[in-house]
C-alpha positions as MATLAB code, in Angstrom:
seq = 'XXXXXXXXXXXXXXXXXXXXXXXXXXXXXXXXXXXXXXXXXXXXXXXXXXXXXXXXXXXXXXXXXXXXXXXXXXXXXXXXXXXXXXXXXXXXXXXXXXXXXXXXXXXXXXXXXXXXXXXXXXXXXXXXXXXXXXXXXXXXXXXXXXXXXXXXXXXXXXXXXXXXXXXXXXXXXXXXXXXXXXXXXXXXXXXXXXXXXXXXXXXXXXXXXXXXXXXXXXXXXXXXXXXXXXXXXXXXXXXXXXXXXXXXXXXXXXXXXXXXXXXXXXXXXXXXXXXXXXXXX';
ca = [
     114.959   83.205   94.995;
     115.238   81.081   98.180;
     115.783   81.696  101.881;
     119.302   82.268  101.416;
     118.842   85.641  100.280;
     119.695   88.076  103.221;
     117.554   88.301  105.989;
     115.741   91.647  106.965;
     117.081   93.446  109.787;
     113.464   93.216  111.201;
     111.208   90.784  110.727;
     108.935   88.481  112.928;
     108.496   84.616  111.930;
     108.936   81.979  111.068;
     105.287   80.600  111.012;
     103.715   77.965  109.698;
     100.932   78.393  106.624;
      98.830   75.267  106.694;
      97.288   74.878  103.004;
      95.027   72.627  104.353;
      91.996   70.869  102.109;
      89.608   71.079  104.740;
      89.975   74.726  105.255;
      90.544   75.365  101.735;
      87.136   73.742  100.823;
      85.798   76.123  104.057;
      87.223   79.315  102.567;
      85.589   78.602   99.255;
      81.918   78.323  101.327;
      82.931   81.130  103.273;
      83.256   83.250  100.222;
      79.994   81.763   98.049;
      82.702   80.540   95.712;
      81.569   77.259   93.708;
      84.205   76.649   91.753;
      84.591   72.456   92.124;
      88.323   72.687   92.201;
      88.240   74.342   95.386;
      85.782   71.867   97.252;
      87.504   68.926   96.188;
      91.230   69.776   96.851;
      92.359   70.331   93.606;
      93.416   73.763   93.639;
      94.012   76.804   96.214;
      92.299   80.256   95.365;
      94.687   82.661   94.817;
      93.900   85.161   97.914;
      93.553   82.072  100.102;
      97.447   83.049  101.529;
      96.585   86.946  102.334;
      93.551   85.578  104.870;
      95.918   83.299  106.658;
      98.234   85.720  107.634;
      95.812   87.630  109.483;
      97.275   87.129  112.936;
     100.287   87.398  112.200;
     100.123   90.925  110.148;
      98.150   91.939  113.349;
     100.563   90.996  115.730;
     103.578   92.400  113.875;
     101.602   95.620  113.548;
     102.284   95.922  117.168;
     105.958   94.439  117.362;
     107.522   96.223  114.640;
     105.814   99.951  114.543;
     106.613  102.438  116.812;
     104.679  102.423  120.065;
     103.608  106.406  119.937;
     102.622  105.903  116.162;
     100.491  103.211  117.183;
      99.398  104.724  120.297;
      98.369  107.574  118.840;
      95.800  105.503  115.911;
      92.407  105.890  117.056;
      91.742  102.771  114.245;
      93.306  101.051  111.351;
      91.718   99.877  107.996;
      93.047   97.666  105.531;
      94.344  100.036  102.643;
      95.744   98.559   99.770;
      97.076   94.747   98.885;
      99.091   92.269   96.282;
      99.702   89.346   96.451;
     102.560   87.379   93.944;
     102.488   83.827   93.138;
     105.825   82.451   91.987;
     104.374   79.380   90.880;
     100.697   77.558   91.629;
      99.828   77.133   95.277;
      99.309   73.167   96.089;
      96.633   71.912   98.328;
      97.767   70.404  101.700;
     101.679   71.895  101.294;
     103.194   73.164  104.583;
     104.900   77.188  103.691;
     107.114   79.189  106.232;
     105.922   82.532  106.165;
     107.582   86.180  107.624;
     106.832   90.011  107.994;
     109.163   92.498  106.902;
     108.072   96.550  107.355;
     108.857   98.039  103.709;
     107.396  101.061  104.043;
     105.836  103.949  106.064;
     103.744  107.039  104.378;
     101.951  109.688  105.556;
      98.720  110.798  104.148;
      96.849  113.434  105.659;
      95.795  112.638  109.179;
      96.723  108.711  109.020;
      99.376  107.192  107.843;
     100.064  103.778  105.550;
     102.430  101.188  106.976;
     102.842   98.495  104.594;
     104.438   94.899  105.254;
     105.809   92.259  102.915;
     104.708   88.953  103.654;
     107.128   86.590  101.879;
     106.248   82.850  102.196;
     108.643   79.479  101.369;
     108.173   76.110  100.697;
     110.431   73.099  102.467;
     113.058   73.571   99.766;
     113.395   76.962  101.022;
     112.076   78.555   97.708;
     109.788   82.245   97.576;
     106.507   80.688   96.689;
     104.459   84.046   96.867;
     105.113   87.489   97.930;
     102.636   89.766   99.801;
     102.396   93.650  100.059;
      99.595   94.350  103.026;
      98.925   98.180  103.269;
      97.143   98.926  106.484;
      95.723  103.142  107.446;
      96.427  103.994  110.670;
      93.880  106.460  111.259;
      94.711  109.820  113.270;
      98.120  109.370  113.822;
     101.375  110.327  112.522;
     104.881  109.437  111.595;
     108.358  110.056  109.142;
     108.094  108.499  105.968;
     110.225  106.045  105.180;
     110.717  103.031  102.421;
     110.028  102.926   98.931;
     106.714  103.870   96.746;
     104.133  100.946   96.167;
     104.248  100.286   92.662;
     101.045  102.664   90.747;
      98.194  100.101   89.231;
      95.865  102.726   88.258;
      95.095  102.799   84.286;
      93.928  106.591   83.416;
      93.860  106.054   79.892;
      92.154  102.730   79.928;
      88.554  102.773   78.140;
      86.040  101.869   80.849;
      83.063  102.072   78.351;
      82.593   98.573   78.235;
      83.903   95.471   80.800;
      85.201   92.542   79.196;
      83.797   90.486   82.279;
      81.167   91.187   85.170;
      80.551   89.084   88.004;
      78.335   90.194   91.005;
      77.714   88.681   94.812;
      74.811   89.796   97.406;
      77.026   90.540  100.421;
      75.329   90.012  104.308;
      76.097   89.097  108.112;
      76.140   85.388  107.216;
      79.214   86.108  104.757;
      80.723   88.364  107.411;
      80.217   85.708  110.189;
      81.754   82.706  107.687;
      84.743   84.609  106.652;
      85.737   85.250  110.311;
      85.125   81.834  111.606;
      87.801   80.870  109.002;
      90.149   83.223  109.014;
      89.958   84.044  113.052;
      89.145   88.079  111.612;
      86.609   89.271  114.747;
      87.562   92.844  113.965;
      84.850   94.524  115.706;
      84.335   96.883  113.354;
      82.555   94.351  111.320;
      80.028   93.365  113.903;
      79.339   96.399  116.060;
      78.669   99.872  114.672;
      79.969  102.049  117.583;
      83.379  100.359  116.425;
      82.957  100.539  112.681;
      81.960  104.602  113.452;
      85.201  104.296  115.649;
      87.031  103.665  112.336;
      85.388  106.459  110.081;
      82.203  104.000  108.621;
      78.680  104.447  108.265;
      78.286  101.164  109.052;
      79.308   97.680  110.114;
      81.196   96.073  107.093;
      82.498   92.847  105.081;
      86.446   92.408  105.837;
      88.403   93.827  103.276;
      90.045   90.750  102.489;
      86.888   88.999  101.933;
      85.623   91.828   99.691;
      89.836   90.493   98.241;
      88.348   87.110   97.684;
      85.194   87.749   95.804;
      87.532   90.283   93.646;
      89.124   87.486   92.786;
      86.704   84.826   92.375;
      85.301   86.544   89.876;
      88.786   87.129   87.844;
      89.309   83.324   88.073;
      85.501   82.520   86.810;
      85.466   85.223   84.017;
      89.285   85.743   82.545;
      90.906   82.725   83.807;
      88.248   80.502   82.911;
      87.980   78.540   85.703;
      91.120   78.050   86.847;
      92.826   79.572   89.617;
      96.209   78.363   88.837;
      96.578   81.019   85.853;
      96.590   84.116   88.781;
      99.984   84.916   88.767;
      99.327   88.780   90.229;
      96.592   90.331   91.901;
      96.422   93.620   93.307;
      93.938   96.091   94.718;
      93.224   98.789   96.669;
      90.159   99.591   98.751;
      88.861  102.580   98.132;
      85.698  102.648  100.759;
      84.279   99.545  102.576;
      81.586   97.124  101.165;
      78.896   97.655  103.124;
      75.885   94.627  103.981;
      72.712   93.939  102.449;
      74.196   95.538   98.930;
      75.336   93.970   95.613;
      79.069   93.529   95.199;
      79.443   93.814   91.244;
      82.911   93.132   89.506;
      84.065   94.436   86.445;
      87.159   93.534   84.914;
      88.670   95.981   81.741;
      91.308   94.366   79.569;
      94.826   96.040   79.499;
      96.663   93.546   77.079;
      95.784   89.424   76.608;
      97.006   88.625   79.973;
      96.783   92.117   82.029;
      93.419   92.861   83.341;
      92.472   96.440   85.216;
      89.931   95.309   87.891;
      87.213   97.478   89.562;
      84.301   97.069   92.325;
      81.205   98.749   92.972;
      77.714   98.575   95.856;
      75.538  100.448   93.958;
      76.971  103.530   92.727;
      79.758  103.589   95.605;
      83.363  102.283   94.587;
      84.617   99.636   96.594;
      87.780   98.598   95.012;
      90.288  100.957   92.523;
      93.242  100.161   90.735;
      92.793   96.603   90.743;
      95.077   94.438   88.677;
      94.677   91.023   87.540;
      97.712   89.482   86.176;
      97.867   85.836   84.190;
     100.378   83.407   83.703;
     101.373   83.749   80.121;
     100.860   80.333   78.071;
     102.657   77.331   79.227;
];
């Protein structure tokens, strides 16, 4: 697919997605990840496109919904998100990204307004694909757009993980991620604003909590090597609170389908997670 498919009828871009080394290498500090391919410019971690696109989710949040439905939202949390990669992710490459609305739907007293992100290279090829799911909290609106596709496993036998990987989260990690991604949500450094959004407690970005998802996919099932992510998908189901252990457990489906799951303590943090490989090359 490349950008002559048709355009949507509303959409904001283009921008520019910098794949930078530099900031690549920062993102991998930012997120505790070691992984050497990372910190010497060899390779892009798979989430690395969903945290820069933060601004410009946020500012088409405000462009493309309805000014009463967002009037109306006392907050908004980071719901549910997937990312595609139609082929490996190159370190220093220049993409043009957009955002497209693709669907509205109630639930309860908020609602879920999901974008897709798509993002092209200089041949004007779809590179990756990305489905952000934001909760407008306290607010209303008609539903409209098609059903996210369902990554829950029912029948899958959770008895025993096929890989675990676990990460001490605190205000240092918090205070790292936003410095790279430009993410000063206050909710994640003052409590009156995290209360503000329905939370106990200040709390890591959601994305971050993303990142360390998949760092430990690409450690544990990919062996290493971030290149193998084709799909990943999650959604949140409560934040991931500070000072607390964030422990990953991946369940496998089939030999390249992985159901993914995250826990701080006892609390689940991430549901319906789905890690996806490339099959062998």
């Amino acid at each position: 697919m490349s950008t002559r498919e048709q355009p949507h009828e509303a959409r904001t871009g283009p921008f520019e997605i910098d794949l930078a080394v530099a900031n690549i290498s920062a993102f991998a500090v930012a997120t505790e990840d070691p992984n050497p391919l990372y910190l010497t410019g060899q390779a892009v971690p798979p989430t690395y496109l969903a945290s820069m696109i933060y601004r410009q989710q946020a500012t088409s949040m405000g462009q493309l919904i309805a000014t009463d439905v967002m009037d109306r939202a006392v907050s908004g949390v980071h719901g549910q998100h997937e990312i595609v990669l139609h082929r490996t992710l190159i370190p220093g490459e220049r993409l043009t990204g957009f955002v497209e609305p693709f669907s509205i739907k109630p639930a309860r007293d908020n609602v879920r307004v999901t974008f897709r992100h798509p993002a092209y290279d200089e041949a004007g090829d779809l590179v990756a694909e990305q489905w952000w799911t934001t909760v407008l909290i306290k607010t209303s609106a008609d539903p409209e757009g098609p059903d996210l596709p369902d990554h829950s496993f029912p029948d899958l036998d959770r008895t025993h993980a096929v890989a675990e990987d676990s990460v001490r989260l605190d205000a240092a990690m918090v205070e790292r991620y936003a410095k790279v991604t430009g993410d000063y949500s206050d909710h994640h450094f003052d409590l009156e604003a995290a209360q503000r959004s329905g939370m106990e407690d200040v709390f890591l970005h959601g994305l971050c909590t993303m990142a360390l998802c998949a760092r430990a996919a690409v450690r544990t099932v990919a062996n290493g090597d971030p290149d193998l992510i084709e799909r990943f998908a999650l959604r949140f189901a409560q934040p991931a609170y500070l000072d607390r252990e964030l422990d990953v457990r991946l369940h496998g489906v089939d030999e390249t389908t992985f159901a993914l799951e995250a826990l701080c303590g006892e609390a689940p943090v991430v549901r319906n997670g789905l890690v996806v490989l490339r099959s062998a090359r």
